[in-house]
C-alpha positions, 0 to 999 in steps of 0.5 A, a space after each residue: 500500500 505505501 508503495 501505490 501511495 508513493 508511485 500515485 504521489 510521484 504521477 501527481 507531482 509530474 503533472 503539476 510541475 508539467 503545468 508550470 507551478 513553483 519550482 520550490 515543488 518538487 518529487 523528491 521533496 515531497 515525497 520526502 515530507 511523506 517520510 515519517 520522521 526518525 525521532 531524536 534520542 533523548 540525552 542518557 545518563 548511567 548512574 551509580 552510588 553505593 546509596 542503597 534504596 533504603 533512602 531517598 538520596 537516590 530519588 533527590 539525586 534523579 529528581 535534581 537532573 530531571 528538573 535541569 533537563 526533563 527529557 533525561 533517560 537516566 539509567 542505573 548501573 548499580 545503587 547497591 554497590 559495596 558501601 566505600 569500595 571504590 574498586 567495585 565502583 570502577 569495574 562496574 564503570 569500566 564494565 559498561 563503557 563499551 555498550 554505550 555510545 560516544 557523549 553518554 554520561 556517567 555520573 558515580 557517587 562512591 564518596 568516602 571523602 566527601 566534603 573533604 579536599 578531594 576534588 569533584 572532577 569531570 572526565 572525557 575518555 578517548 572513546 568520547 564519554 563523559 564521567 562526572 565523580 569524585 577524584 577517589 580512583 574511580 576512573 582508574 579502569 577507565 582510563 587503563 580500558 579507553 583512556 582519558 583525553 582530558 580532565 577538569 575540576 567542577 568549580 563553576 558554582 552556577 552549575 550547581 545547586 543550592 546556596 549553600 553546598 551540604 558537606 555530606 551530600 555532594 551528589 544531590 548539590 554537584 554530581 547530579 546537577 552537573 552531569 545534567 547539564 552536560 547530558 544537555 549539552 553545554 560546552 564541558 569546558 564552563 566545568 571548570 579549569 583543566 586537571 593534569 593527569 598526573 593529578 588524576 588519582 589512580 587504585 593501587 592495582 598491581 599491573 599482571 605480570 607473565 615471565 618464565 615463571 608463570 602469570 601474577 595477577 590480582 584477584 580484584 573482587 568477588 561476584 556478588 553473594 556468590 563469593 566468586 573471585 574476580 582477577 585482574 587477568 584477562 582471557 589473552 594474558 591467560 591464553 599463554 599459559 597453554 592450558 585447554 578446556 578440561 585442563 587442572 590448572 594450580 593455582 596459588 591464592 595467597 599461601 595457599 595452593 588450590 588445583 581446579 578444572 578449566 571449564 566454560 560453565 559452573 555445570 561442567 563440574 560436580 556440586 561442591 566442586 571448584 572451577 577456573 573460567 572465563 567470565 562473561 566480561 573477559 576476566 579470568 575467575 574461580 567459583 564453586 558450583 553452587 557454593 561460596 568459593 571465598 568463603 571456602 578458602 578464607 580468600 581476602 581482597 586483595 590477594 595476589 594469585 599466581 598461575 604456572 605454565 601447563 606442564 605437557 
């Protein structure tokens, strides 16, 4: 049926143009105009804080960039974060960067030092994003992932709300309202003054490490309730050690040694059986299927933990 109507209007302009009428009218800009239109996308923003839903800090904060920009898609990666666990707060950040397009923003309230000297900082990584949080750590896995192309300090108070900042709740007077603005498109150079990257405050995440002796990394953070470990080392690092799906793999937790299978799933091994895997965002883990691996083995964070080359 769309297609007769086009072909009917296509006859109906060809006659009229064969009469002599404006030439402003013509096929193409008509039927141009018959198009539907292909909506804009509002302006997104990926929240996350260590708040908790108890409250309604979470709600303060949402309502504040709404009120600034009421066209806000605000999406929330996680308010249940580890209260004070900065490197939670920067994997879940690194986690998520790459389903996002270019200008999203990202705003992060993991604040243990809020209202203190630390600064409030806005941070465009390389893949063009934006990441509104305190200069804790926060950026740190983002800027190892995507690299940082420029940072600034939030001192334009006109940005902000409120007449008076609350020495506690930096989220609702500075994060939030900020992060709004730029969702709204407002230059990101009226922030405030540029920050070196040497002044950018880094995690002290030991960097993993492959010689003759085998593969040192770091095991990161656990998986929720499940007490599954996390590790800094990737599939590719990993890779090079030569171990095979079915393998033993020991491992060395701390001071202590563990032997565990290679698998793809936590059902590839026995109920109350440990596993070596890849998890779904690339990292090499350990769990126990249908069990707690971490407190099974009395595992800390952080601890380091060490791979051997497979023995053939």
């Amino acid at each position: 049926m769309k297609k007769l109507m086009l072909i009917f209007i296509y006859l109906i302009i060809n006659c009229l143009i064969a009469i002599n009428l404006p030439s402003a009218i013509t096929t193409s800009n008509v039927i141009a105009a018959y198009q539907p239109q292909t909506k804009k996308q509002p302006p997104t923003v990926l929240f996350m804080t260590d708040f908790g839903e108890n409250d309604d800090s979470v709600a303060i904060c949402k309502g504040v960039m709404l009120k600034i920009e009421p066209r806000l898609r605000i999406i929330d990666i996680s308010h249940q974060v580890t209260p004070y666990s900065i490197l939670d707060g920067a994997r879940f950040l690194a986690g998520t960067t790459r389903y996002y397009p270019s200008k999203t923003v990202f705003v992060t309230v993991i604040d243990p030092g809020v209202g203190s000297t630390r600064k409030a900082i806005v941070a465009k990584s390389k893949r063009g994003q934006y990441f509104v949080l305190p200069n804790n750590g926060l950026i740190t896995l983002v800027q190892d992932q995507d690299g940082l192309e420029a940072v600034r300090e939030i001192t334009n108070t006109k940005l902000m709300i409120g007449q008076t900042l609350s020495s506690t709740f930096h989220g609702r007077d500075i994060f939030s309202p900020v992060a709004a603005h730029l969702a709204n498109g407002i230059d990101w150079t009226m922030v405030g003054p540029l920050v070196s990257l040497s002044e950018v405050i880094k995690l002290n995440i030991s960097a993993v490490k492959l010689d003759e002796k085998g593969l040192t990394g770091e095991i990161i953070a656990l998986d929720g309730q499940y007490g599954n470990l996390i590790t800094n080392i990737d599939e590719q690092d990993f890779a090079k050690l030569g171990y095979k799906i079915g393998d033993k793999v020991n491992i060395k937790i701390a001071d202590q040694n563990i032997s565990l299978s290679f698998v793809k799933t936590f059902s590839d091994v026995p109920i109350d059986a440990p596993l070596l895997y890849i998890d779904s965002r690339g990292h090499l883990a350990m769990a126990i299927n249908q069990n707690n691996f971490a407190q099974t083995y009395k595992v800390q964070l952080p601890s380091r933990i060490n791979l051997q080359y497979h023995s053939k």
